[in-house]
C-alpha positions as CSV (number, residue, x, y, z in Angstrom):
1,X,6.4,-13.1,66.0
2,X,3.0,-11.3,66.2
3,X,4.5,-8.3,65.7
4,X,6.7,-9.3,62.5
5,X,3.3,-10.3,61.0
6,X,1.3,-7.5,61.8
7,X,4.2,-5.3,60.2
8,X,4.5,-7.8,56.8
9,X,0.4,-7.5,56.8
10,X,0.1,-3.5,56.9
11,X,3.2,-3.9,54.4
12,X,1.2,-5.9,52.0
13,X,-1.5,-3.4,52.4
14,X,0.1,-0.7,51.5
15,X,1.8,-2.2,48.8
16,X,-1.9,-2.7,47.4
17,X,-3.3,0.5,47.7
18,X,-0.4,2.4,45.8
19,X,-0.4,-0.3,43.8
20,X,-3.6,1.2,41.6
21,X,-7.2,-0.8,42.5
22,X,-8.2,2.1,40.9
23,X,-9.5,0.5,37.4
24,X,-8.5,0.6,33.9
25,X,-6.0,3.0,32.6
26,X,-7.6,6.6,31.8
27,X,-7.7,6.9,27.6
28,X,-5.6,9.2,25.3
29,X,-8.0,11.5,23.5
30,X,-7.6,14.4,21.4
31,X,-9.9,17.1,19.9
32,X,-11.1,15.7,16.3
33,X,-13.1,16.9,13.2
34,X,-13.5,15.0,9.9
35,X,-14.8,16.9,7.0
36,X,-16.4,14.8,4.7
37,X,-16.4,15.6,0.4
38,X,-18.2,13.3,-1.9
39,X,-17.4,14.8,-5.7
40,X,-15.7,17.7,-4.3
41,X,-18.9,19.0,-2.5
42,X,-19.4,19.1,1.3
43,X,-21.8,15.9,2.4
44,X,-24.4,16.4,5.7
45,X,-25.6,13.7,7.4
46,X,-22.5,11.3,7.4
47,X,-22.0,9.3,10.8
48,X,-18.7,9.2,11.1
49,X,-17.0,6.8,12.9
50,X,-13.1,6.6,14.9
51,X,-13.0,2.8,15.7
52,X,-9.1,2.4,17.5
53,X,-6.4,-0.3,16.4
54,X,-5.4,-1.6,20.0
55,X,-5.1,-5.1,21.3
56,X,-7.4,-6.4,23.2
57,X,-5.5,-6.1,27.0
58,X,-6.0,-2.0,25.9
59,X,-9.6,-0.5,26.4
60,X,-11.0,0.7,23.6
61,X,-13.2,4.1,22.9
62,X,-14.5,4.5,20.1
63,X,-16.1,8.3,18.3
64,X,-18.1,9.2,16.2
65,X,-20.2,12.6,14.8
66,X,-22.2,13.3,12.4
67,X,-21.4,16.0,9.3
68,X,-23.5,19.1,9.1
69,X,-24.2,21.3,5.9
70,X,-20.6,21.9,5.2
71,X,-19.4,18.4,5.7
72,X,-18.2,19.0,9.2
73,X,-18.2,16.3,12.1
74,X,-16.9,17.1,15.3
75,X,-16.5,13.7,17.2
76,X,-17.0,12.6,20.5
77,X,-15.6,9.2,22.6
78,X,-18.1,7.1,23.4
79,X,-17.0,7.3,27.3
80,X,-18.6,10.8,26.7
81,X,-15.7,13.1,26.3
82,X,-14.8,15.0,23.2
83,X,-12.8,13.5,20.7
84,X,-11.2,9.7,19.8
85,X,-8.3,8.1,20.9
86,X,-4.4,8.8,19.8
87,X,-3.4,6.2,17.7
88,X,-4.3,4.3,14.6
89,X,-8.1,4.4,14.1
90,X,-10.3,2.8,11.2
91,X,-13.0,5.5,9.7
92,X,-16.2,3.8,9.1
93,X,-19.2,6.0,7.8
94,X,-22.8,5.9,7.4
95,X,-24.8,7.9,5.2
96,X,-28.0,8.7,7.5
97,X,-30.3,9.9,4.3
98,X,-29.4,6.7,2.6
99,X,-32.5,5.3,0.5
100,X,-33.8,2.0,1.7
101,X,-36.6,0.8,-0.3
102,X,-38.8,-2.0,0.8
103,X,-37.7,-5.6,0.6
104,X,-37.4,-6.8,-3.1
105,X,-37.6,-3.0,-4.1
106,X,-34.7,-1.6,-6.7
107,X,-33.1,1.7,-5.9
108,X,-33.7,5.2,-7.0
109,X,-31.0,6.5,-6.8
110,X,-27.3,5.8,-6.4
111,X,-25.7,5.5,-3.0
112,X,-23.5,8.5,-2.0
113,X,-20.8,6.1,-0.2
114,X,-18.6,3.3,-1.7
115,X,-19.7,-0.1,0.0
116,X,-15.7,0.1,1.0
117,X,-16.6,3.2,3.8
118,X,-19.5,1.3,5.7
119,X,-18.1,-2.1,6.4
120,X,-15.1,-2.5,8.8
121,X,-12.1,-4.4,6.8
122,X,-9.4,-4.4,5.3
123,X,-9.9,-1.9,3.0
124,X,-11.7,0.8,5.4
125,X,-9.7,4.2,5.3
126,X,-7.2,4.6,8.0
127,X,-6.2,7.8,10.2
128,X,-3.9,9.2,12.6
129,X,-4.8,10.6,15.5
130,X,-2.3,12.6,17.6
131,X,-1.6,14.3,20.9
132,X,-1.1,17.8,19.1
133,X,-4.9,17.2,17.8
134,X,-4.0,17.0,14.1
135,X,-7.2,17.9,12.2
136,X,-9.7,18.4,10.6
137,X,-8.8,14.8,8.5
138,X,-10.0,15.6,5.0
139,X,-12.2,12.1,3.8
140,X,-12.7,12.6,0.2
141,X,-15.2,10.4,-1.7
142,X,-14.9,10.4,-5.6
C-alpha cells in the first residue's frame, strides 16, 4: 500500500513538471517599421505605438519607436525584444515636438496629428502584423 502511494506521488510529480510551471506562454513577435507621412512628407519625431488586440487570459506586449528624418520607426516590444506582436494591433502616435503652451495659452501653430491618432478608440488606425514580417506599414496623415 506504501508502495502504490509512493508510485501515484512521483506520478503526480512528473505529471507536474512536464506539465509547464514554466510561466506565461513566450510571445509572437515579428521585425516591424512604420513610416510615418503627414501631407506627403516624411514626419520625425513621431512615437509610434503597436498596442495588440488580445483578450485578457493572453499577455500583452506592446511596441513602439520613434520616426527619424525620413519618417522611419523601427519598433521594439516592450519585453525588450525587437518588434510587436502578430496579430491585430491599434497604432497610436504621439508627436514629441508638439507645442504645448502654458495653461490658458492659444496655440501657434496647428498640430501635425489628427486628435483621432493620439487617443486609443474606436477610431484609432488598425494594422496587421504577421509571421512573414510584413512591413514597413505606410501611416499616411492628410
Amino acid at each position: 500500500m506504501r508502495r502504490r502511494m509512493l508510485l501515484c506521488l512521483a506520478g503526480a510529480a512528473v505529471a507536474v513538471s512536464l506539465g509547464g510551471c514554466g510561466g506565461p506562454a513566450p510571445v509572437k513577435l515579428a521585425p516591424v517599421e512604420a513610416v510615418v507621412k503627414i501631407n506627403g512628407q516624411p514626419a520625425a519625431d513621431i512615437l509610434v505605438q503597436f498596442l495588440p488586440d488580445v483578450s485578457s487570459a493572453e499577455p500583452a506586449v506592446t511596441a513602439t519607436g520613434t520616426t527619424d528624418a525620413s519618417g522611419k520607426a523601427v519598433l521594439m516590444a516592450s519585453n525588450g525584444q525587437p518588434g510587436a506582436m502578430v496579430g491585430t494591433n491599434k497604432v497610436v502616435l504621439a508627436d514629441l515636438n508638439e507645442e504645448r503652451p502654458p495653461q490658458g495659452k492659444p496655440l501657434t501653430r496647428k498640430p501635425r496629428l489628427p486628435s483621432h491618432y493620439m487617443v486609443l478608440g474606436a477610431q484609432s488606425p488598425e494594422v496587421l502584423v504577421r509571421q512573414d514580417g510584413n512591413t514597413p506599414f505606410e501611416i499616411a496623415i492628410q
